[in-house]
Each structure stands twice: as C-alpha cells, then as structure tokens.
C-alpha positions as CSV (number, residue, x, y, z in Angstrom):
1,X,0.0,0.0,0.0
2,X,2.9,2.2,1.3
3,X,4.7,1.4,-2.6
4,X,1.2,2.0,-4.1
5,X,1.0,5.6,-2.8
6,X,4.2,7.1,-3.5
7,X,3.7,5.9,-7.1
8,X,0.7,7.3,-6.9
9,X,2.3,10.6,-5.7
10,X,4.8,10.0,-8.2
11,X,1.9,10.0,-11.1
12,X,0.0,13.4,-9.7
13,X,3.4,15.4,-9.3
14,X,4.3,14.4,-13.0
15,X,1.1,15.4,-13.9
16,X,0.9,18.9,-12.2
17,X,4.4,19.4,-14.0
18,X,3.3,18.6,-17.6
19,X,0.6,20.8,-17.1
20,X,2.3,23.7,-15.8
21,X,5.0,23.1,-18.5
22,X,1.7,23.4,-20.8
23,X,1.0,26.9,-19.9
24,X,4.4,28.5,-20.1
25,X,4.7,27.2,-23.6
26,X,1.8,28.5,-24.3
27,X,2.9,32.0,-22.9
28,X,6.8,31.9,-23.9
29,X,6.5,29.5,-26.7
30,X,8.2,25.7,-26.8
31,X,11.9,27.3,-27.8
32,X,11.9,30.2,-25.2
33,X,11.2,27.8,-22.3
34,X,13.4,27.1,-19.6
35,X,13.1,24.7,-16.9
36,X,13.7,27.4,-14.2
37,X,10.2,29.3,-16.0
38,X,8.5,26.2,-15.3
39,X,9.8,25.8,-12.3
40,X,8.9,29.4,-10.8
41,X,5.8,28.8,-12.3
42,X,4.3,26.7,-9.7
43,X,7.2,27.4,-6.8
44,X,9.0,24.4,-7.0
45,X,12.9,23.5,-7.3
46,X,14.4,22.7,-11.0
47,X,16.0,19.7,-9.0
48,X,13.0,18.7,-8.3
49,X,11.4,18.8,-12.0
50,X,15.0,16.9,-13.4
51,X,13.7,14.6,-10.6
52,X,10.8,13.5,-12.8
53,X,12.5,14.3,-16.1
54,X,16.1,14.1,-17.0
55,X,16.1,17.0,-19.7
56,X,13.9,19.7,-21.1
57,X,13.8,17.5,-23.9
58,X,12.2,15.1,-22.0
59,X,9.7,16.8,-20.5
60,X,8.4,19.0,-23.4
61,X,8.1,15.7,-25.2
62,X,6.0,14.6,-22.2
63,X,4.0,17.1,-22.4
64,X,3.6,16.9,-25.8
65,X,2.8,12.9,-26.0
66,X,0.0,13.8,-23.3
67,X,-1.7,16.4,-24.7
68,X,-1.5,14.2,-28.3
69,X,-3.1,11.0,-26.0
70,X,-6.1,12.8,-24.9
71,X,-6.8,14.7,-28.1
72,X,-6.3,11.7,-30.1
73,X,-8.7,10.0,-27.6
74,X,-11.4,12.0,-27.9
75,X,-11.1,12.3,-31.8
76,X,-11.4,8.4,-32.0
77,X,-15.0,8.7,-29.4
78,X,-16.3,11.6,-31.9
79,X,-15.3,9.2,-35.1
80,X,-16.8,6.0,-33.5
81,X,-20.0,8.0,-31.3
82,X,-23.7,8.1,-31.9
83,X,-25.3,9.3,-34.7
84,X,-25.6,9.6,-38.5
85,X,-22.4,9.4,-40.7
86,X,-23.2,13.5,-41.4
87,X,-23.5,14.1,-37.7
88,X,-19.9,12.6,-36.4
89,X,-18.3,14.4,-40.0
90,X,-19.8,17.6,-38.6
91,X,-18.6,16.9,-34.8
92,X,-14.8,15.6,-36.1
93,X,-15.0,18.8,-38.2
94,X,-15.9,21.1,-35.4
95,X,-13.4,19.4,-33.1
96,X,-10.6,20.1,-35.3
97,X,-11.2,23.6,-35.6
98,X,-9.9,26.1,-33.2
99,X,-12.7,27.5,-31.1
100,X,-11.2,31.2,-31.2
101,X,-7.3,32.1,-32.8
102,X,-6.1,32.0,-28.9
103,X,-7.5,28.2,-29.0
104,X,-4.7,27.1,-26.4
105,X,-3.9,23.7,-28.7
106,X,-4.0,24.8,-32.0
107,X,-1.3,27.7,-30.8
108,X,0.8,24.5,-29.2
109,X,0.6,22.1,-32.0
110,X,1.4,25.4,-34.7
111,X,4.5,26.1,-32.4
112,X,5.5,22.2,-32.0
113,X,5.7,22.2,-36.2
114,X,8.2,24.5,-36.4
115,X,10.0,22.6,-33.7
116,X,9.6,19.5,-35.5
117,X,12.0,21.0,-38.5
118,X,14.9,20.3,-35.8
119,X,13.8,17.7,-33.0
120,X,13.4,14.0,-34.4
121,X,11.1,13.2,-31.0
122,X,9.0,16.2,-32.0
123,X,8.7,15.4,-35.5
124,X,7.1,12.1,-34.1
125,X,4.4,13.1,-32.3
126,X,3.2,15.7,-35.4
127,X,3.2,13.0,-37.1
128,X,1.4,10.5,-34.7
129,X,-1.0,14.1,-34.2
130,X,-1.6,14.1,-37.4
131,X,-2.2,10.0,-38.0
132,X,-5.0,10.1,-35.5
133,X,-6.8,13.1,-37.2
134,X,-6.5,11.4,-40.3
135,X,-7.8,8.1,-39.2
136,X,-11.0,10.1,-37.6
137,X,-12.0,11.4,-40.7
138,X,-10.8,8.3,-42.8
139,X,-13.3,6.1,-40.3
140,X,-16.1,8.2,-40.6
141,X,-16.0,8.6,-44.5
142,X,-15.8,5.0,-44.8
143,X,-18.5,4.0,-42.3
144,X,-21.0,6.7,-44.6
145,X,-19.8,5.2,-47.5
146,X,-20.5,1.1,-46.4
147,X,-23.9,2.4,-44.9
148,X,-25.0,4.5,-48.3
149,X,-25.0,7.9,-46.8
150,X,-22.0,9.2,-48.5
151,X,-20.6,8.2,-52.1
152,X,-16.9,8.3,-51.3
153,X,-14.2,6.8,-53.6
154,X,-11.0,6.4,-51.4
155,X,-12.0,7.5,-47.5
156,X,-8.1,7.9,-46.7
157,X,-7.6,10.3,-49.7
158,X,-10.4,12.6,-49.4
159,X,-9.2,12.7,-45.3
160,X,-6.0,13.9,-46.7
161,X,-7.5,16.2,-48.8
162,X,-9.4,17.9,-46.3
163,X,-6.6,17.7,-43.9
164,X,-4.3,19.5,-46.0
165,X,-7.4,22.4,-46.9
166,X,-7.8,22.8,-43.5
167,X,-4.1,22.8,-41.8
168,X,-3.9,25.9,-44.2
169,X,-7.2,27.5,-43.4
170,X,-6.5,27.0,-40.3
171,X,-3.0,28.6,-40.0
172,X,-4.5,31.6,-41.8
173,X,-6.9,32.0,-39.4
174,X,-4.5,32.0,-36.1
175,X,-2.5,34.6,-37.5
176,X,-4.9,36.6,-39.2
177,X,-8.5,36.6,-38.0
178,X,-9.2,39.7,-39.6
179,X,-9.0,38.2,-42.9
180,X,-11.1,34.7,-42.4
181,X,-13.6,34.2,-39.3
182,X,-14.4,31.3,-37.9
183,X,-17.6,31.1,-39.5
184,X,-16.2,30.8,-42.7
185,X,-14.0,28.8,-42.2
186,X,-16.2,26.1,-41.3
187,X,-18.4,26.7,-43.9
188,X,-14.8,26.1,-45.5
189,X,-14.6,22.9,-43.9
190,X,-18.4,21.6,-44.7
191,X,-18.0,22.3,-48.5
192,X,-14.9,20.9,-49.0
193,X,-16.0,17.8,-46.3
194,X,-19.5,17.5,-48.7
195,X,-17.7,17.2,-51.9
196,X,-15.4,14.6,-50.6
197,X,-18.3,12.6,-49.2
198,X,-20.5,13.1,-52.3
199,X,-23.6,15.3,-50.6
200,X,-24.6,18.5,-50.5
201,X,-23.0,21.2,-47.9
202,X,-26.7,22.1,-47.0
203,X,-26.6,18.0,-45.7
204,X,-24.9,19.6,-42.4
205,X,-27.0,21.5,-40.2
C-alpha cells in the first residue's frame, strides 16, 4: 500500500508538472522555455522537475505525448460515437477547428511544427497528431460510404484532402482573423467535407 501511494504521488506530481509546463509554452513558446520558468511557475525547485524528467527534452516531449493521447482519444469517441455518418463528419469537423485564434492547442501544435524541423522526437508526435486526425475522418467517410449515406471513392484520400485544406485554413486564421472568421472557415470545412463525401454542404446543419 505504502509502494502504491508514492507511485501514486509520483503519477500526480508528474502530472501537475506537464501541465504547468503546458501553460508557459503557451505563454513563452516551446523554444523560449526554460526549466527554471517552469519551475517558478508553480514554486518548486528545477531539482526537483530533473527529478521527474532528466532533460527539457524530456519533459516537453511529455507534455507533448499527453496532450496528443487525450486529443487523439477524444477524436477516435467523436469518429466512433452516436449518430448519423453527417453528424460525427460535422462533430470531427468542429473538433478540429480552433474555437477562437487564442484556441490554447492549436497555438501548441502550430509552435510544436516548427520545432519539429529540428527535433526527431518532436517530428514524431506531429506525425502521430496528425495520423490520428487522419484516421477520424478516414473512419467516418468509410463508415458513410458502407452504410449509403455518402458516395466516397477512397475515404483515406479525401481525409488527406481535407486535412491538407484545412491545416492551411487554419494557420491563416490563427494569425490573421481579420481576414477569415471562424464562421467561414467552417463553412470552409463543410463544402470541402460535402464534396469529398458526395452530398450537398446544406446536408450539415
């Protein structure tokens, strides 16, 4: 029990650190980091972080992986949830998309690809990111296709497709909301998503 409970401990400190190392990327950004910011970020020791986590390597790719594991998570419940084929599209869709341009994980994952240019371990998880998005879409494209709501050649291609469209979009948006909203760039996201899937974009609601 005694074993059980400092593992325990273990597991809840790590946690409390990847999250506070979380929020002073998002402030400083992932190259401008320093353990000694996240460490004065919650009053603790930088001994005690290198504790936990060797590096700073280490521990932004921590963080990273666990912010990937629930995202990736919740995009497989959205894919595989209840509903019409048209209804998960439109909740994958909607997922995706950033809520505002200070939507707290698109700004991580845009700064993560420009440290993926130089870090092998980062380059990983954009990848793995970007696998689970892809599958989502691929999953619900195919399901609507076997069940005769969509008309839908090649699911994984037309989830490329529209991952591609929107990574752009999407990018455009962050930096420069002045020149696309948010509503447009669903209705982006819904006409491109409708031609792939062979309906109309009037089919979402």
């Amino acid at each position: 029990m005694r074993s059980t409970s400092r593992a325990e401990q273990a597991d809840q400190r790590r946690a409390e650190l990847l999250e506070a190392t979380r929020k002073v990327v998002l402030e400083r950004g992932l190259a401008h980091t320093r353990i000694a910011d996240i460490a004065k970020s919650i009053n603790v020791s930088g001994g005690l972080i290198h504790y936990h986590f060797a590096t700073k390597e280490e521990l932004i790719t921590a963080m990273l992986r666990a912010t990937l594991d629930i995202e990736g998570a919740r995009l497989a419940e959205l894919a595989a949830g209840p509903g019409s084929a048209i209804d998960r599209l439109d909740r994958v869709l909607r997922y995706y998309i950033p809520e505002s341009r200070s939507d707290q994980s698109w700004l991580l994952w845009i700064d993560a690809w420009n440290t993926a240019l130089r870090e092998p371990t980062v380059s990983e998880i954009m990848l793995d990111l970007e696998s689970a998005w892809l599958a989502a879409l691929t999953q619900v494209l195919a399901e609507g296709t076997e069940s005769g709501e969509f008309s839908c050649a090649d699911p994984a291609a037309s989830a490329e497709r529209i991952d591609a469209m929107l990574d752009g979009l999407i990018i455009r948006y962050t930096l420069h909301p002045e020149v696309l909203t948010r509503a447009r760039l669903l209705d982006h996201a819904h006409t491109a998503a409708a031609r792939e899937a062979g309906i109309e974009p009037t089919a979402f609601t």
